[in-house]
C-alpha positions in Angstrom: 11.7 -10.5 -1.9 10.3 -8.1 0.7 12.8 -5.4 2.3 9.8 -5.9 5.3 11.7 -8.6 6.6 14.0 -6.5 8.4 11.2 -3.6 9.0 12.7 -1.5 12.0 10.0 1.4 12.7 11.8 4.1 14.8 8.9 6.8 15.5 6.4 7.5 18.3 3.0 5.8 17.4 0.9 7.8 20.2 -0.3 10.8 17.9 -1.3 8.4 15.1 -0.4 10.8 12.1 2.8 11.3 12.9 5.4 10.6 10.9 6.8 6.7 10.1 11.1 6.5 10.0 12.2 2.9 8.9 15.4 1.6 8.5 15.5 -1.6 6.2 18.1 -3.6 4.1 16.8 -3.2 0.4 18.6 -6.4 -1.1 17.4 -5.8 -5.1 16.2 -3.0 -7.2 12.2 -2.8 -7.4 12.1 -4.3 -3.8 9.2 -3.1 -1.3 7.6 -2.6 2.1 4.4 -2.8 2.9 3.6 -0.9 6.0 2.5 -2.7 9.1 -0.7 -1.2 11.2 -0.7 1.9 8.0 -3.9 1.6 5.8 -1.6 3.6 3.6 1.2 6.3 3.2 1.4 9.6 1.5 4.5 9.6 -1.0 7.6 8.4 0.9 11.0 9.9 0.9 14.6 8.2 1.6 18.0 7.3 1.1 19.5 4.2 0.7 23.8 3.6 1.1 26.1 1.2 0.0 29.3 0.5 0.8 30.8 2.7 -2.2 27.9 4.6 -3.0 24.4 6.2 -1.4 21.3 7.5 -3.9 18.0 9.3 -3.4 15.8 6.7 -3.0 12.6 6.5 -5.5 9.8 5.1 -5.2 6.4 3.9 -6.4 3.5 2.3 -5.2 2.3 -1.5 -5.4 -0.3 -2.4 -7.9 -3.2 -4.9 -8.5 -5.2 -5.3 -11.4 -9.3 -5.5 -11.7 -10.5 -9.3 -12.9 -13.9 -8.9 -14.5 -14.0 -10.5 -17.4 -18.0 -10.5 -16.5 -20.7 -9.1 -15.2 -19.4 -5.3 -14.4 -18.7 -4.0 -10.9 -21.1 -1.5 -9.3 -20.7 1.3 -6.8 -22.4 -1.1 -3.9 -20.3 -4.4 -5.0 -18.4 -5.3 -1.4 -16.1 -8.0 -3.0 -13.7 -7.8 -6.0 -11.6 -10.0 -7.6 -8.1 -9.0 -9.3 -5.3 -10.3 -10.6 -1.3 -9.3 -11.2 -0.8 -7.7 -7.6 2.4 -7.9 -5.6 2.0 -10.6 -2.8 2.6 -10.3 0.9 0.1 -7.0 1.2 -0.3 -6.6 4.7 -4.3 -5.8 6.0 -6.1 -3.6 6.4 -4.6 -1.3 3.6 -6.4 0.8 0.8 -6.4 1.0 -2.8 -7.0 3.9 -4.8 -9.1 2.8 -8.4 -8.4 4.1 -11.4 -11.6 6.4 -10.9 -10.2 8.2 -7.7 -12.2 6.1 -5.3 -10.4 4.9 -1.9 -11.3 1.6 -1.1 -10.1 -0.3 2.2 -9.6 -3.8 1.9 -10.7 -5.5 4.5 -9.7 -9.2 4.0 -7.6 -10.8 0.9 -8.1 -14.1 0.3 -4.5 -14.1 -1.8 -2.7 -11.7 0.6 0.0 -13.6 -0.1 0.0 -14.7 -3.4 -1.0 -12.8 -7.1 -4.6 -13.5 -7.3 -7.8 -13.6 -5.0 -10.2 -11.6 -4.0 -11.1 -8.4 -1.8 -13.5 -8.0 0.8 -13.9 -4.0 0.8 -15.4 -1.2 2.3 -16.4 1.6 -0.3 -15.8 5.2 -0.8 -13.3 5.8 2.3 -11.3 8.8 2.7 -13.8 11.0 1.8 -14.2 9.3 -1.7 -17.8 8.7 -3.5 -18.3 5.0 -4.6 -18.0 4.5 -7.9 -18.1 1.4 -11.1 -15.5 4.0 -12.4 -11.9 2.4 -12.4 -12.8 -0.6 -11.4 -13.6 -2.8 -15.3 -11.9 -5.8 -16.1 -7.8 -4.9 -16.4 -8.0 -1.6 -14.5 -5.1 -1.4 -12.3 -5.4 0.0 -8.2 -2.9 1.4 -6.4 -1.9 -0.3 -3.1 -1.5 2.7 -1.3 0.2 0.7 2.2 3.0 -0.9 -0.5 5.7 1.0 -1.8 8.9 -0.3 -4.2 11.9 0.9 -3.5 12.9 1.5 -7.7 16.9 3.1 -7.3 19.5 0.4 -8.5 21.6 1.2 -5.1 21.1 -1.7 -2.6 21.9 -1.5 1.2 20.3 -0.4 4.2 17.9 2.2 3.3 16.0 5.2 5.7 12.3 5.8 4.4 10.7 8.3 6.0 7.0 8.3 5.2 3.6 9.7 6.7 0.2 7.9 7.0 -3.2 8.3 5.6 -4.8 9.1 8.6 -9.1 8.5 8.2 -11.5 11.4 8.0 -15.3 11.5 9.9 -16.7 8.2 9.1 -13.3 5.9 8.3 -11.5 3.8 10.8 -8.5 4.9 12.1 -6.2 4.8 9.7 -3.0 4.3 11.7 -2.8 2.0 14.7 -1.9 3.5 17.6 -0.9 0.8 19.7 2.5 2.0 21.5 
C-alpha cells in the first residue's frame, strides 16, 4: 500500500527548491510516498499522530536491485534491468548505485510492478558514469521513494526538500504552479 494515495502537497512550487510539506494517512508500518514532479528528495523529516499516541517519524529510502546475471554493465550502457524494487515509482526520479553514481530514470517498463527495466540517463547530479555499483544483485536507491519505518499509523506531516539539478541536468523539480 502507498500512503501517495492521499498525497496533499501544501508548499509553493514557484522557486523550485523550495521546500515540499505533505500531509498523508500512513495506514501500515514500512508504508511510502513517492514524490510526484521530485526526481528525488534529500532526507525527509516528520511526524506522524494517532489517536493515543504521535512519534518521530523515520524513514528510509526505496530500493531496487541490479539484474545481470550476464554480460556486465558499462559506464555508457543507457538501459538496465533490475529486480526486487518497490512498485508504483513515479517518473522521472533518480537512483543512486551502489558506486555513488546518480542516474535518472527516464522510463520503467515495470513502474508499477517488481521487475523491468530502466531507460537512464548517466552520471547526473554532477556524478561520473561508472560499471561501479551497478553488477548483478547491487542494490540502488530510489532517491524520489521514501518508507515511512515508525510502527505509529495515522496522518503523518513529511517535510522534505528536492534534489534540485546542477549545469547540465534537467530540472529537477517541476515548477508547474
Amino acid at each position: 500500500m502507498t500512503a501517495a494515495s492521499d498525497l496533499t502537497v501544501y508548499s509553493s512550487r514557484t522557486q523550485g527548491a523550495m521546500p515540499i510539506n505533505v500531509k498523508v494517512t500512513k495506514a501500515v508500518q514500512n508504508d511510502w510516498i513517492s514524490f510526484k514532479d521530485v526526481k528525488g528528495v534529500k532526507p525527509p523529516s516528520g511526524v506522524v499522530m494517532s489517536t493515543s499516541a504521535h512519534a518521530i517519524e523515520t524513514f528510509t529510502y526505496g530500493t531496487m536491485a541490479i539484474l545481470n546475471a550476464g554480460t556486465a554493465y558499462s559506464a555508457t550502457d543507457t538501459s538496465l534491468v533490475y529486480q526486487t524494487a518497490v512498485a508504483t515509482r513515479l517518473l522521472p526520479y533518480y537512483i543512486l548505485t551502489a558506486g555513488g553514481e546518480v542516474i535518472e530514470v527516464t522510463a520503467d517498463t515495470g513502474a508499477a510492478t517488481t521487475t523491468g527495466t530502466l531507460t537512464v540517463v548517466r552520471g547526473r547530479l554532477g556524478t561520473t558514469a561508472t560499471a561501479t555499483g551497478l553488477a548483478n544483485g547491487n542494490v540502488c536507491i530510489i532517491l524520489n521513494q521514501v518508507y515511512l519505518s515508525s510502527s505509529t499509523v495515522g496522518p503523518a506531516l513529511i517535510f522534505a526538500s528536492p534534489i534540485v539539478g546542477v549545469t547540465g541536468d534537467s530540472n529537477a523539480y517541476s515548477s508547474t504552479p
